[in-house]
Structures are given as structure tokens and as C-alpha cells.
C-alpha positions as a Markdown table, in Angstrom:
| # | Residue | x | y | z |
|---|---|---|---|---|
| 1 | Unk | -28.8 | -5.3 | 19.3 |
| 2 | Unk | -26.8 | -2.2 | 19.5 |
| 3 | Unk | -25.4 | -1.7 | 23.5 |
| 4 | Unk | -25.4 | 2.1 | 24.3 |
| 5 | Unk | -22.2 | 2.0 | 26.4 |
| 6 | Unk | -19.9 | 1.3 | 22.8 |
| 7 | Unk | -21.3 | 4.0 | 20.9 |
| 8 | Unk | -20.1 | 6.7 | 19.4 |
| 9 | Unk | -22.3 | 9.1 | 17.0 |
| 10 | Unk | -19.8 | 11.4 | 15.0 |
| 11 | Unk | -22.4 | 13.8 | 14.0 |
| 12 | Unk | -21.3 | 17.3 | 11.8 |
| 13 | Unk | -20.4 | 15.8 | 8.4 |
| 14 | Unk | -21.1 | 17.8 | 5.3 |
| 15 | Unk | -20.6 | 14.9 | 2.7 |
| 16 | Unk | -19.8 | 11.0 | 3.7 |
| 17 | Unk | -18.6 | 9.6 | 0.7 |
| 18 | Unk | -17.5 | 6.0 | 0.4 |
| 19 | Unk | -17.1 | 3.1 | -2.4 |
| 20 | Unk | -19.1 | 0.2 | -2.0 |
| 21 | Unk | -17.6 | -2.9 | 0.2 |
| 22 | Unk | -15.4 | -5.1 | -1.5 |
| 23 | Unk | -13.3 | -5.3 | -4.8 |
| 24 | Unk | -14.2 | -3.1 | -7.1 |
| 25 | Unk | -13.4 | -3.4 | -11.0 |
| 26 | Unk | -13.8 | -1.6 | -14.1 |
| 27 | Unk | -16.4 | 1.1 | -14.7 |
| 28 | Unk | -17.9 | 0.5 | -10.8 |
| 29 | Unk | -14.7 | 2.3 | -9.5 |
| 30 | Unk | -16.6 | 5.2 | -10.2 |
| 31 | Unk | -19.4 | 4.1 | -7.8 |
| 32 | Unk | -19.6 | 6.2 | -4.5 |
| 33 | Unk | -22.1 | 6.6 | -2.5 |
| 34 | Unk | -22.9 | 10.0 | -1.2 |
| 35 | Unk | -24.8 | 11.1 | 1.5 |
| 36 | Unk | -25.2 | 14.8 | 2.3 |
| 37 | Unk | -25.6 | 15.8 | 6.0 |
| 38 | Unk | -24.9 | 12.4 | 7.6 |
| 39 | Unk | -23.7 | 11.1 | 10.6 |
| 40 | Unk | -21.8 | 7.6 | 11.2 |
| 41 | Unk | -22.4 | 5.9 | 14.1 |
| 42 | Unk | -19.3 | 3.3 | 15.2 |
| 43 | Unk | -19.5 | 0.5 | 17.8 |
| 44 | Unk | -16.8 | -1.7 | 18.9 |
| 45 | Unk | -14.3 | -0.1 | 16.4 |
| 46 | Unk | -16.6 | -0.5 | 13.7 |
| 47 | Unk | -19.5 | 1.2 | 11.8 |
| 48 | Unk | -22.8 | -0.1 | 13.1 |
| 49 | Unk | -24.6 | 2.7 | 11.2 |
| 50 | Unk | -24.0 | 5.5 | 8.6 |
| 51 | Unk | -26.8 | 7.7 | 7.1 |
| 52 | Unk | -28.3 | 11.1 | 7.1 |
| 53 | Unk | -27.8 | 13.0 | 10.2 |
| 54 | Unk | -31.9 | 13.1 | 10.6 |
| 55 | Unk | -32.1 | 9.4 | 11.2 |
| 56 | Unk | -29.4 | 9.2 | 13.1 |
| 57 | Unk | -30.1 | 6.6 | 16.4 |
| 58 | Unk | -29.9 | 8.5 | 19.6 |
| 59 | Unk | -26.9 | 8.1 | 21.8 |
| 60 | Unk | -25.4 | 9.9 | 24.5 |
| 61 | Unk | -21.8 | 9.5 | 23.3 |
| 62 | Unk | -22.0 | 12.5 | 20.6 |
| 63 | Unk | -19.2 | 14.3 | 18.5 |
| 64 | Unk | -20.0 | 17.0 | 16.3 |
| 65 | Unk | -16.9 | 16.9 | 13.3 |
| 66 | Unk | -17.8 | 20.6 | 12.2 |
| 67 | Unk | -19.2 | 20.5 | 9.1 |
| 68 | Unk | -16.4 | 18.9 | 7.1 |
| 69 | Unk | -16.6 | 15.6 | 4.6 |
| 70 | Unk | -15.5 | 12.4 | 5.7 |
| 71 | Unk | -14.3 | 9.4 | 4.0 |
| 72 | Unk | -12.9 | 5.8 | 4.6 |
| 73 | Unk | -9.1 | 5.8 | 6.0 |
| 74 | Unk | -6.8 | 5.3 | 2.9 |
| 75 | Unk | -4.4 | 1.7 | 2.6 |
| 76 | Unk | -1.3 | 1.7 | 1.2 |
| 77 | Unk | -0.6 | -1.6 | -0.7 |
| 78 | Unk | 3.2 | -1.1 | -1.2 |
| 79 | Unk | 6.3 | 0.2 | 0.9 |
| 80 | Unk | 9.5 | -0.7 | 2.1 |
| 81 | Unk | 9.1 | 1.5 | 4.4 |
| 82 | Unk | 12.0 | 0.0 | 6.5 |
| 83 | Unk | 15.9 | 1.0 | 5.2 |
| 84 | Unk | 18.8 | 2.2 | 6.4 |
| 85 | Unk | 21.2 | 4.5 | 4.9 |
| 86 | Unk | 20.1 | 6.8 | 2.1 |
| 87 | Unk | 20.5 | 7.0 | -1.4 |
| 88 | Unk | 21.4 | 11.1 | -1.9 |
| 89 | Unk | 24.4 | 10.6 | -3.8 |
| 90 | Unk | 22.3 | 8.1 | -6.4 |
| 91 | Unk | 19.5 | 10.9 | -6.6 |
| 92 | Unk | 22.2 | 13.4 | -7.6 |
| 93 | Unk | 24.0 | 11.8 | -10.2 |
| 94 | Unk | 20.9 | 10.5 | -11.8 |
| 95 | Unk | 19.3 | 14.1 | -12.5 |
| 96 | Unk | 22.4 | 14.8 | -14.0 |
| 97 | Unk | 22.3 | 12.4 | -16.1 |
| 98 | Unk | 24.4 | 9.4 | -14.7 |
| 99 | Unk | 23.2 | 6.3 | -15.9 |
| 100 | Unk | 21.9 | 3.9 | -13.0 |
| 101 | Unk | 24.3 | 1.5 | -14.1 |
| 102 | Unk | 27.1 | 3.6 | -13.7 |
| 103 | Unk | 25.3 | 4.4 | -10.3 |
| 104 | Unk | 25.2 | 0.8 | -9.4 |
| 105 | Unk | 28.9 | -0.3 | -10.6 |
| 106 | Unk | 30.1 | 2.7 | -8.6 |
| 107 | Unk | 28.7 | 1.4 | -5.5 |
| 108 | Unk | 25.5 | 2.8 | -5.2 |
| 109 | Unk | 21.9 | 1.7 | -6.1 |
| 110 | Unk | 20.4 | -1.0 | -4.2 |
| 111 | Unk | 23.2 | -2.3 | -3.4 |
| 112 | Unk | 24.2 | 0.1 | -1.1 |
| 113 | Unk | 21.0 | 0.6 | 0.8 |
| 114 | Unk | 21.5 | -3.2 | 1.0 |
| 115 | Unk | 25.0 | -2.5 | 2.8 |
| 116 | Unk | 23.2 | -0.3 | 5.4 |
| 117 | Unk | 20.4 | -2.0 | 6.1 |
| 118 | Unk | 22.3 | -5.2 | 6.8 |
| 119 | Unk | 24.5 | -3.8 | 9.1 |
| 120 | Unk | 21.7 | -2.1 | 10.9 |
| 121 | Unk | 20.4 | -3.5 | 14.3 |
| 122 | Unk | 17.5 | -4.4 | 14.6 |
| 123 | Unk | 16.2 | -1.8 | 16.6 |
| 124 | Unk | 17.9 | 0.9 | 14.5 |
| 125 | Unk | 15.1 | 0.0 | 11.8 |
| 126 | Unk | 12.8 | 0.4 | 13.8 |
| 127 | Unk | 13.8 | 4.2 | 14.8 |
| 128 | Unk | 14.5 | 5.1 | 11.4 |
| 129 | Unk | 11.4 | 3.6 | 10.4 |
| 130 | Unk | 9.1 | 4.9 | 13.0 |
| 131 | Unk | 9.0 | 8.4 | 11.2 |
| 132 | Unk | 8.4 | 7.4 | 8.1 |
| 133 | Unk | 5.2 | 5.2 | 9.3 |
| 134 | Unk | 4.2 | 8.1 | 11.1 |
| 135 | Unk | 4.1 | 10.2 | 8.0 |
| 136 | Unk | 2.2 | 7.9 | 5.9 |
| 137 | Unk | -0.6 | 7.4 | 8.9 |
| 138 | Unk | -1.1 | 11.4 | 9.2 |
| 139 | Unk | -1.5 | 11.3 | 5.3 |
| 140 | Unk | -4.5 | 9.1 | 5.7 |
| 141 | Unk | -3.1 | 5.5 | 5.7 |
| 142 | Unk | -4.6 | 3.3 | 8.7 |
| 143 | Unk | -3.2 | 0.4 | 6.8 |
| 144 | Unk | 0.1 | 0.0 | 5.5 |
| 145 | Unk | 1.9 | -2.9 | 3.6 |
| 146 | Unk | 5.6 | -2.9 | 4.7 |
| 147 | Unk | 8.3 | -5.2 | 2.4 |
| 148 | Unk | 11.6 | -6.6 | 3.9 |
| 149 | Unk | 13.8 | -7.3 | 0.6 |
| 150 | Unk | 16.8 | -4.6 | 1.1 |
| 151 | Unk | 18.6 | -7.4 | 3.7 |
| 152 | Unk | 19.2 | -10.1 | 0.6 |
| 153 | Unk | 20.8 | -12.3 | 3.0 |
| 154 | Unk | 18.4 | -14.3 | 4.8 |
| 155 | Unk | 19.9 | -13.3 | 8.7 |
| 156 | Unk | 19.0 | -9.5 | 7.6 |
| 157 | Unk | 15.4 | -10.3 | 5.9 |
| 158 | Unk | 14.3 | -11.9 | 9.0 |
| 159 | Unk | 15.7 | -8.9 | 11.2 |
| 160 | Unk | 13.8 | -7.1 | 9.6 |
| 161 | Unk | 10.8 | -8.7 | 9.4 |
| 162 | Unk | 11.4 | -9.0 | 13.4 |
| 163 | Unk | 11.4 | -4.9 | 12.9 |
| 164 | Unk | 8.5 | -4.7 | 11.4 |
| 165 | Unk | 7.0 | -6.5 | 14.1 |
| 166 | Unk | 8.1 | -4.2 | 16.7 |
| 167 | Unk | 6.8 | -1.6 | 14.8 |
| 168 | Unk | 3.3 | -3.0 | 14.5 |
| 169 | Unk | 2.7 | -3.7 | 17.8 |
| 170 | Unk | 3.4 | 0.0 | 18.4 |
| 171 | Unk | 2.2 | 2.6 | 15.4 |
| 172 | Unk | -1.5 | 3.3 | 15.4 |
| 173 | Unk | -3.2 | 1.5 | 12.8 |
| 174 | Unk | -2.4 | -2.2 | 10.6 |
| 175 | Unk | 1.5 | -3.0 | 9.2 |
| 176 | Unk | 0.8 | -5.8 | 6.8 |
| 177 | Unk | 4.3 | -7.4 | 6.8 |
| 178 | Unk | 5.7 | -8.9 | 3.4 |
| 179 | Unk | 8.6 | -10.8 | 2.7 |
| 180 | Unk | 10.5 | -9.6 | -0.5 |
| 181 | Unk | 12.7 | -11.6 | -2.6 |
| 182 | Unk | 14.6 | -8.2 | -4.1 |
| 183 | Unk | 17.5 | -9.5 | -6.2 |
| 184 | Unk | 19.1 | -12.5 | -6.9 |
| 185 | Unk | 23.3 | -12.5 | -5.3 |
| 186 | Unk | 25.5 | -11.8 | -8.2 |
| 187 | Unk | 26.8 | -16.2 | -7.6 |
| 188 | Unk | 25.5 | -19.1 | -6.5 |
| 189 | Unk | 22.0 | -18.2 | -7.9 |
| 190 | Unk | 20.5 | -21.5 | -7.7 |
| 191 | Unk | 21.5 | -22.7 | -3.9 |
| 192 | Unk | 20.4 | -19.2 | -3.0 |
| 193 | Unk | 16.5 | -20.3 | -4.7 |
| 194 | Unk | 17.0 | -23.6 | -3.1 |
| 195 | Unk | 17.6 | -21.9 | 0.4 |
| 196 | Unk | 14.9 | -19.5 | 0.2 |
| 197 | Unk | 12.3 | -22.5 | -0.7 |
| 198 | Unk | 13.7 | -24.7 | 2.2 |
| 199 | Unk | 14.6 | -22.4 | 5.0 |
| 200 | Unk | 13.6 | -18.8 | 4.4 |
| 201 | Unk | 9.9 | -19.0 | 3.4 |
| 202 | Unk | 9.8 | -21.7 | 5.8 |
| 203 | Unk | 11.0 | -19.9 | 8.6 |
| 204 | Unk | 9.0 | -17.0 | 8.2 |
| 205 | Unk | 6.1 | -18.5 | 8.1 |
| 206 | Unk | 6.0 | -20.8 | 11.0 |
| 207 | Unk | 7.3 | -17.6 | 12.9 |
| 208 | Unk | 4.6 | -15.5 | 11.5 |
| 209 | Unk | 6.6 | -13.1 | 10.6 |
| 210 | Unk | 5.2 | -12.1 | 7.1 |
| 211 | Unk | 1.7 | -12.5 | 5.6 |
| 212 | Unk | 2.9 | -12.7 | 1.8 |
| 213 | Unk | 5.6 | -12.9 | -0.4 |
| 214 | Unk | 6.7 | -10.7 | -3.2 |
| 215 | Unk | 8.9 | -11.6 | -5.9 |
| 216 | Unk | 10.5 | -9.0 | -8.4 |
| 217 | Unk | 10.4 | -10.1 | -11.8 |
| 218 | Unk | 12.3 | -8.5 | -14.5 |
| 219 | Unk | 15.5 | -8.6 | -16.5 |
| 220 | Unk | 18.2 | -7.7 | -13.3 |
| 221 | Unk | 16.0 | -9.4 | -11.4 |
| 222 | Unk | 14.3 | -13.0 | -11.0 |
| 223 | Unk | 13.0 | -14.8 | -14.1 |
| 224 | Unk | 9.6 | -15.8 | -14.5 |
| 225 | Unk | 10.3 | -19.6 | -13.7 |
| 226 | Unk | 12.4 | -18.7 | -10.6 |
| 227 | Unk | 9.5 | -16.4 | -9.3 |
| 228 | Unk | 6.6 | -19.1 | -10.0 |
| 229 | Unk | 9.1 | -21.8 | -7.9 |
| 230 | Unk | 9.3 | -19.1 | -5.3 |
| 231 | Unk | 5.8 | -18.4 | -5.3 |
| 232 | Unk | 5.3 | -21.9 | -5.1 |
| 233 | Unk | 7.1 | -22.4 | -2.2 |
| 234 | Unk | 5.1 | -19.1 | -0.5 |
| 235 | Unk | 1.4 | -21.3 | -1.5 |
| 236 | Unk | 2.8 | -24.3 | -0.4 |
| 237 | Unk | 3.1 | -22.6 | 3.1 |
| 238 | Unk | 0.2 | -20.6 | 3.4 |
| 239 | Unk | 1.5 | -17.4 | 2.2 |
| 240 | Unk | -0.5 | -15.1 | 0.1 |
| 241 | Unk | 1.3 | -14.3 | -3.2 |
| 242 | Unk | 2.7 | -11.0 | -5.2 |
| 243 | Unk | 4.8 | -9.8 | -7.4 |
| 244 | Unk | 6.9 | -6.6 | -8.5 |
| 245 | Unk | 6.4 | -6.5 | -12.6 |
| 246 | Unk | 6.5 | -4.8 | -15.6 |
| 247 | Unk | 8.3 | -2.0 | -13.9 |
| 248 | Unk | 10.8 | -1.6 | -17.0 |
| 249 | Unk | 10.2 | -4.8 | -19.3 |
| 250 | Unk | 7.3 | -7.2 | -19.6 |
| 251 | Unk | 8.7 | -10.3 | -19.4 |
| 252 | Unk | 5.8 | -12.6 | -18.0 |
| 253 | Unk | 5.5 | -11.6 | -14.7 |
| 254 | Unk | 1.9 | -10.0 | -14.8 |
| 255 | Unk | 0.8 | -13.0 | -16.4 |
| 256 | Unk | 2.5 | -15.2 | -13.9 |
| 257 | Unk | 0.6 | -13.1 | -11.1 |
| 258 | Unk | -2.9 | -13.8 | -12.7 |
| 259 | Unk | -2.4 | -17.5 | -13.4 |
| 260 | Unk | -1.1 | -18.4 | -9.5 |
| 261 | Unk | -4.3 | -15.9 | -8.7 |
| 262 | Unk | -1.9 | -13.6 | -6.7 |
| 263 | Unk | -3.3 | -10.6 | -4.9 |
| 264 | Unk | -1.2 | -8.5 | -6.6 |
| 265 | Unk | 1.0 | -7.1 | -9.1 |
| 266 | Unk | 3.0 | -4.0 | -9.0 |
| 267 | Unk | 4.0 | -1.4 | -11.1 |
| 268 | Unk | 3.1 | -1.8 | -14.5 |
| 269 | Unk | 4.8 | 1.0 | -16.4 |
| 270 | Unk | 5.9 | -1.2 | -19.0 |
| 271 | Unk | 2.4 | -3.5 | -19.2 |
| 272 | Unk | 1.1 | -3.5 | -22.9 |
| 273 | Unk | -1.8 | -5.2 | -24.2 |
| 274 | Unk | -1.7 | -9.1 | -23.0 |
| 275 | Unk | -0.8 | -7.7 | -19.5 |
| 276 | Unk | -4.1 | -5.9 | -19.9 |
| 277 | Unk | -6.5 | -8.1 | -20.8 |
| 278 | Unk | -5.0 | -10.7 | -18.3 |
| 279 | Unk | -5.5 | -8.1 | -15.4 |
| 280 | Unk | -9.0 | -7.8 | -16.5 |
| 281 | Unk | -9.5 | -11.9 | -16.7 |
| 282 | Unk | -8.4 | -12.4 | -13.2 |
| 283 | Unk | -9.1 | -11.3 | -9.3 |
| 284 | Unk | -5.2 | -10.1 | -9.4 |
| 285 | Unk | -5.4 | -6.4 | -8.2 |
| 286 | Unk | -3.3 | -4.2 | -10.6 |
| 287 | Unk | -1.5 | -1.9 | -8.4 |
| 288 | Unk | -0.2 | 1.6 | -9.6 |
| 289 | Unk | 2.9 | 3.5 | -8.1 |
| 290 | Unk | 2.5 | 7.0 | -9.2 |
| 291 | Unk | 5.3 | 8.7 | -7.1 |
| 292 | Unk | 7.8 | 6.5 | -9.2 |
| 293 | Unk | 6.6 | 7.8 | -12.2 |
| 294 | Unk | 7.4 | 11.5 | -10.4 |
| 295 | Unk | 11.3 | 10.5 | -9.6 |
| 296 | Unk | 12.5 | 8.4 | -12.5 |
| 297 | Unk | 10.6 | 9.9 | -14.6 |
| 298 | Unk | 9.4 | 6.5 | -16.0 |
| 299 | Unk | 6.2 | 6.8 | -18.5 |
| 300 | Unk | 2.9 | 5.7 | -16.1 |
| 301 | Unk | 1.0 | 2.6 | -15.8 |
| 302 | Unk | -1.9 | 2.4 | -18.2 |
| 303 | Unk | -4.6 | 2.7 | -15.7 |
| 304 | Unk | -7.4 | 4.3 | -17.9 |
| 305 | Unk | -6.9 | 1.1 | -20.6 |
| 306 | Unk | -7.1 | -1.2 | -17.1 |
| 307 | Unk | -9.9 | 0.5 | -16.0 |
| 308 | Unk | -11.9 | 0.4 | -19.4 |
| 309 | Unk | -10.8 | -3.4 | -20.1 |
| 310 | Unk | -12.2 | -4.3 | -16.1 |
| 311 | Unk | -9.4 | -4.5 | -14.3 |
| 312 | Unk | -9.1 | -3.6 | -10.3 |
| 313 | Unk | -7.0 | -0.9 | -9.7 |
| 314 | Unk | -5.2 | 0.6 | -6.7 |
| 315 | Unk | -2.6 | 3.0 | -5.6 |
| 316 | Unk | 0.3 | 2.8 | -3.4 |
| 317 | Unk | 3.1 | 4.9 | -2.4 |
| 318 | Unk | 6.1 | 2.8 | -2.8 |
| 319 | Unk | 8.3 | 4.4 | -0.2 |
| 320 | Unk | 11.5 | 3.5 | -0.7 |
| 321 | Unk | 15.0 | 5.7 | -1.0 |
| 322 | Unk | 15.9 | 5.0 | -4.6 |
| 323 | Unk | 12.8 | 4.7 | -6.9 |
| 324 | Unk | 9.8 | 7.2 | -4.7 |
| 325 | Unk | 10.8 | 8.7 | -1.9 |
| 326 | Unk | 7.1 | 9.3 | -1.3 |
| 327 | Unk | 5.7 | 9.7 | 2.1 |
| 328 | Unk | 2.4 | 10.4 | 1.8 |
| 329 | Unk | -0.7 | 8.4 | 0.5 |
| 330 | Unk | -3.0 | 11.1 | 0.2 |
| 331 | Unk | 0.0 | 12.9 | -2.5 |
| 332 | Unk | -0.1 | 9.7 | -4.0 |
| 333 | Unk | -3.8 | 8.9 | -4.6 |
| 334 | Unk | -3.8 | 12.9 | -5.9 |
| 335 | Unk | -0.6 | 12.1 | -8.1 |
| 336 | Unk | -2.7 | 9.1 | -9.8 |
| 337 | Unk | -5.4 | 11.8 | -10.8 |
| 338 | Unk | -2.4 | 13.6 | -12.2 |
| 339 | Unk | -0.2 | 10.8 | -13.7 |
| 340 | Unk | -2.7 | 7.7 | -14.5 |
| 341 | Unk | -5.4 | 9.3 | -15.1 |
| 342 | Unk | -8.1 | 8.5 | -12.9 |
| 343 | Unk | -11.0 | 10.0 | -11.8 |
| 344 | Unk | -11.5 | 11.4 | -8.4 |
| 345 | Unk | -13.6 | 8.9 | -7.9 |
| 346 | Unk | -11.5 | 6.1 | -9.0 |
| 347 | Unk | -8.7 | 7.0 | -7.3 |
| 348 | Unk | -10.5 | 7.3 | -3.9 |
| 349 | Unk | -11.7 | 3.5 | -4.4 |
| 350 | Unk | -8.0 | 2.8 | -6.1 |
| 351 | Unk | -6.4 | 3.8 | -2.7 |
| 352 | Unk | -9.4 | 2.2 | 0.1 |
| 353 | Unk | -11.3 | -0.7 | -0.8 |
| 354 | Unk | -9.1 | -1.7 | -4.0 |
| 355 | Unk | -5.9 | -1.3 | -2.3 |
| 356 | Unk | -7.6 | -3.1 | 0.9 |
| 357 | Unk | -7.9 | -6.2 | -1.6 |
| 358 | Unk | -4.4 | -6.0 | -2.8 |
| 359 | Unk | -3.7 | -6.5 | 1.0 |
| 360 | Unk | -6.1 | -9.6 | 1.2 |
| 361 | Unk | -8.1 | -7.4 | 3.6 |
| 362 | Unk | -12.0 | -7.6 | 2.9 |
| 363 | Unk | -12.8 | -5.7 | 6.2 |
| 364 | Unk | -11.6 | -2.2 | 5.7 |
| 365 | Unk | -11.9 | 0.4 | 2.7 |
| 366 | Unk | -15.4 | 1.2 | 2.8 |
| 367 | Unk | -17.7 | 2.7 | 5.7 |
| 368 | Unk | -20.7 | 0.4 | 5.4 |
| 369 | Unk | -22.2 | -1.6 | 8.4 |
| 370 | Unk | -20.0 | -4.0 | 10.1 |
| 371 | Unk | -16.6 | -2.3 | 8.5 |
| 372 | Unk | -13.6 | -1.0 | 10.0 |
| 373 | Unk | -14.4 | 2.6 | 11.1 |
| 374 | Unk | -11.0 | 4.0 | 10.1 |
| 375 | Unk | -12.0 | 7.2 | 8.2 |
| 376 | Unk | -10.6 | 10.6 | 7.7 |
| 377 | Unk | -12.0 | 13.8 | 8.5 |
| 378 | Unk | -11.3 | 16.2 | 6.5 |
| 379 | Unk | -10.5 | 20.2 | 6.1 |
| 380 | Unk | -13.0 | 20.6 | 3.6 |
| 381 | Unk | -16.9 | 20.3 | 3.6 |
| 382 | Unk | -16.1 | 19.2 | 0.0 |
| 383 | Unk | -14.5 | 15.5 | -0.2 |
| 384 | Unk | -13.1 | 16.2 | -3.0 |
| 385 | Unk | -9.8 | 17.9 | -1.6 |
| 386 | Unk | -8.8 | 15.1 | -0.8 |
| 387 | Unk | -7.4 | 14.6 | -4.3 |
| 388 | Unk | -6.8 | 18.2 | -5.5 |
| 389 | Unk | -4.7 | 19.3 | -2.7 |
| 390 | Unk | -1.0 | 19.4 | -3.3 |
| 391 | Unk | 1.7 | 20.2 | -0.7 |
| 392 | Unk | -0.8 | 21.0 | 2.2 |
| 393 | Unk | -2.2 | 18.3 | 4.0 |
| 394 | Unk | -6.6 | 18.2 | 3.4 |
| 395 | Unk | -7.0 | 16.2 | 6.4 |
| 396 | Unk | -8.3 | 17.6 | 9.8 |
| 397 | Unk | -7.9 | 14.1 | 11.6 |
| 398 | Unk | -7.1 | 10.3 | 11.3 |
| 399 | Unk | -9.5 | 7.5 | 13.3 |
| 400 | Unk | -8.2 | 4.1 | 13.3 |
| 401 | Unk | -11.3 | 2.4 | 14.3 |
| 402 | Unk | -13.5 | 5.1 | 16.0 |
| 403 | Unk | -10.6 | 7.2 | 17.6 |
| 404 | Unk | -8.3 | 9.8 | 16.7 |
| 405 | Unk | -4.8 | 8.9 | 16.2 |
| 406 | Unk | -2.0 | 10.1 | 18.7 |
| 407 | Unk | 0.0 | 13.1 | 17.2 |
| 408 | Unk | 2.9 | 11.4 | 18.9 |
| 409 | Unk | 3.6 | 9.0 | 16.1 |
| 410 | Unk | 5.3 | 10.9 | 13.7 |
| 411 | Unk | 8.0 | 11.8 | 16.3 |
């Protein structure tokens, strides 16, 4: 039974619109529930009750949101959103024309933003990074994936991973930390894979430092049997499994993620056909990164061929300095309208309950009885601003389970 002193009755919503809980795939991405003058009732930090405002429960703790639609709290699914340094140069000598490998033999690329952020202290991450994390909550993301992987030595992975920490027991909102294995050092490949199996992943996971670990598979990268022992050694110590793929070759990475039953793979501008239709066989959530499509220009993942052959799909930002500087989840749930071609519809689920499961989060994503209430309030009486708007933000305020988030984060 429902105790009055926990409630809260936000009353004063034009529309609440919401996917269903849990993973969604295929055509039932389009699948929201709408309910036209309703009111959501939240207990405990989570929805107890949602329905039209005329059979709303009586309670004395009552807050009128003005007429405006409301709709679950966006995740993001993928960002490395901790870096030093910056990548300014790289950005202009690649729109005029500088090949990255030029870029990279002259110093820059990855490389450098490897330089920086492994000379960085600890708690310098965590100011630079405190900003950035503030940006992507006021765009609508009470949950946000953050990936180590610029350190590439092992000391600066775990600082920080011990950054990300910091930050999560501070910003508003979930971090969902990640260990990423980036790129392999240019020698001594195979005692660097031998180290990472026996004392890395190890390390990080009796510290708790990460909940997952990501691999990036492709031809500068790892192979596909270095990222399955990798991944192996993540499974084999209770550490959820992902992987970066298909970003600019398809070389067997998607199909690696489905077979270990990963929660993800990433990217996906270069999937074909077999990546497809193994997307579609599996639980593996396909995740889309439009804003990197945007910067490099990079033709986008197939979503609508995903979507048709019953894959789950979601959206992330992929903040990072080099490949999508993009700070904002909102831009980049409207940018997959844009650039993938989703519905509105799709891309709301693609970016809460989709990108939720990409997270190994079943909780959160949807505002149905006994859910996170993390939900946006927006501008608009009409929900869907949410993906039209470009440049201005369409949301009015962020609650991370019942309550407003404090301005003070994006200092």
C-alpha cells in the first residue's frame, strides 16, 4: 500500500508519452503509449502510478508542471566523456582535407589525446569532465555510460576509472563506468593481451571500478580473436561485454558481439547484410552514433534495414574530442531522425528503454509502475519537440527520480 508521506503527484501534463518497459525490437519501437491529460504520481523515487489526470489518487504533495508533455529521462549508452587535452588542430586539418593518417603520423589523433590524458591527474579529469557530464544531464540524460580507453597504459585506465568514480558519486543522475580496451601499443602486442587478461580486467573488477568491458574491433585496432580472448577474460570475471564495430570495416566484430551475447555493439557504419540479420538473431542491442556521422562525415548506420529485419536499436552520443564532439543527447536522438532515419517514435525508444538495455539496465527508460521516475518535462505541450528541435534546448526541466536536477552541475 501506497504511504502518503512519499508521494508526489506531478499534475499539469498535456501528453505523457512513454515506450513500453523493457527491450524493444523491430516494428514495436514504434509502440508508445499516450495518455492525454495525465498526471504521474512517483513514490520512493519511482512511479507508483501514471494515468489520466481524472483518476489521479489524492495526495497532498501536488505539483502542477503547466501544461507541457512529459517523457521518460533519456540514457546515453556511449561516451568517453573523460579526456584531457583537445583535438583542435586534428579537426582543422581534416576539413581541409588532411588525411587522418597524416594527422596521426604527425602526432595527432588518438594518440595525442592519449599523451594528455595520461599525464593528467586524477582529479584534473574529473574538472574537465564535470562540464561535459553536466551538459549531457541538462540535455535529458539521467543515465550516462562513461569509457576509460584514452590512458592505454594500464596505470592511466585505472585513474581514470578512479575518475569516473569520483564523478559518480557527485553528478546528479547514473555514470555507468566501462573499461575500454582502445588500441593495441604499436610493440609487444601479445604481453600487452596477456597483461590486460591477468591484471587489468582483474583488477578492475575486484575494485569495482567498471561494470563492462569494450573492445574496439577493426583493422588499426584489435582483431576479432584478440577481442573474443579479451572478452573472455571480461565473462570470466563477471563483467558485462561490448564492443566498438563496424565503425569503418566489417571484419567480424558484430558477429563476435552476438555470438558471446554482448549487450552491445557500437557504431555500425560499415555493417552490411550478415551484420544485419545477426543483430536481428540475437538480444545484442545495435547501438547508433549519429553525431559521428555529423563530424567525419562517415555514411550512417543502417538503422531503418535493422529496424525492419528486428533488431533493437538505440542512440548514443559518443562524446569524445576526435570522432563527435557531441554534448547533447537530446541533439543526438533528433540527429538519428535526421541521419538514420527513424521515426520519432523510434528514436525516443532508441534513446530510453533501448539504450537502457545496452546499459544492462532493465529499471529505467520507461515511466510504467515500479520504474525509475527520471523523466523530462518539457517546453512543449507537444512531445514531439523533443526531436524536432535543433540548437535550442525543448526541455523545461530534468527529474532524476522524482526531483529536479541542480542547475549547479554544469558549472
Amino acid at each position: 500500500m501506497l504511504t502518503p508521506e512519499s508521494q508526489t503527484l506531478f499534475t499539469g501534463i498535456s501528453q505523457l508519452v512513454t515506450p513500453p518497459a523493457g527491450l524493444q525490437r523491430g516494428a514495436a519501437m514504434n509502440d508508445l503509449t499516450h495518455i492525454r491529460n495525465a498526471a504521474l504520481l512517483v513514490q520512493g523515487g519511482r512511479v507508483a502510478w501514471m494515468g489520466e489526470a481524472r483518476h489521479a489518487p489524492q495526495v497532498a504533495d501536488q505539483r502542477d508542471l503547466g501544461g507541457v508533455a512529459v517523457v521518460p529521462a533519456l540514457t546515453d549508452p556511449h561516451t568517453h566523456a573523460v579526456w584531457a587535452g583537445d583535438r583542435l588542430h586534428d579537426f582543422e586539418a581534416r576539413v581541409q582535407g588532411v588525411p587522418y593518417e597524416q594527422i596521426l603520423a604527425q602526432g595527432g589523433g588518438i594518440r595525442s589525446t592519449a599523451r594528455a590524458t595520461a599525464a593528467a591527474r586524477e582529479d584534473d579529469l574529473v574538472a574537465l569532465a564535470w562540464p561535459r557530464l553536466g551538459a549531457l544531464l541538462h540535455s535529458g540524460a539521467a543515465t550516462v555510460e562513461v569509457k576509460s580507453g584514452y590512458g592505454l597504459t594500464h596505470e592511466a585506465e585505472l585513474r581514470m576509472l578512479r575518475a569516473i568514480a569520483v564523478l559518480a558519486r557527485s553528478v546528479p543522475g547514473t555514470l555507468v563506468p566501462t573499461l575500454l580496451l582502445h588500441v593495441p601499443p604499436e610493440k609487444g602486442r601479445a604481453e600487452y593481451l596477456r597483461e590486460v587478461c591477468e591484471s587489468l580486467i582483474p583488477q578492475v573488477a575486484r575494485e569495482r571500478l567498471a561494470t563492462a568491458v569494450d573492445v574496439f574491433c577493426e583493422r588499426e585496432a584489435f582483431n576479432v580473436d584478440e577481442a573474443r580472448t579479451l572478452l573472455g577474460a571480461a565473462k570470466a570475471h563477471g563483467l558485462g561485454t561490448k564492443l566498438h564495430t563496424d565503425q569503418f570495416h566489417a571484419i567480424g566484430g558484430t558477429e563476435l558481439a552476438c555470438e558471446l551475447g554482448a549487450l552491445s555493439a557500437d557504431h555500425l557504419e560499415a555493417s552490411g547484410e550478415a551484420q544485419i540479420r545477426a543483430l536481428a538473431a540475437s538480444r545484442t542491442v545495435a547501438t547508433l552514433l549519429p553525431g559521428v556521422t555529423l563530424h567525419l562525415g562517415l555514411g550512417a548506420a543502417p538503422a531503418r534495414r535493422l529496424i525492419e529485419a528486428g533488431a533493437c536499436v538505440a542512440v548514443g552520443t559518443d562524446l569524445n574530442p576526435g570522432s563527435s564532439p557531441l554534448f547533447s543527447m537530446q541533439f543526438a536522438l533528433a540527429l538519428s531522425v535526421r541521419l538514420n532515419g527513424l521515426t520519432p517514435a523510434e528514436a525516443l525508444t532508441a534513446c530510453t528503454v533501448n539504450a537502457a538495455a545496452a546499459l544492462g539496465l532493465r529499471d529505467r527508460g520507461a515511466l510504467v509502475p515500479g520504474a525509475r521516475a527520471d523523466f523530462l518535462a518539457l517546453h512543449s505541450p507537444d512531445w514531439r519537440e523533443l526531436p524536432y528541435a535543433l540548437g535550442a534546448t525543448p526541455i523545461q526541466a530534468v527529474y532524476v527520480a522524482g526531483q529536479p536536477i541542480n542547475q549547479e552541475v554544469s558549472r
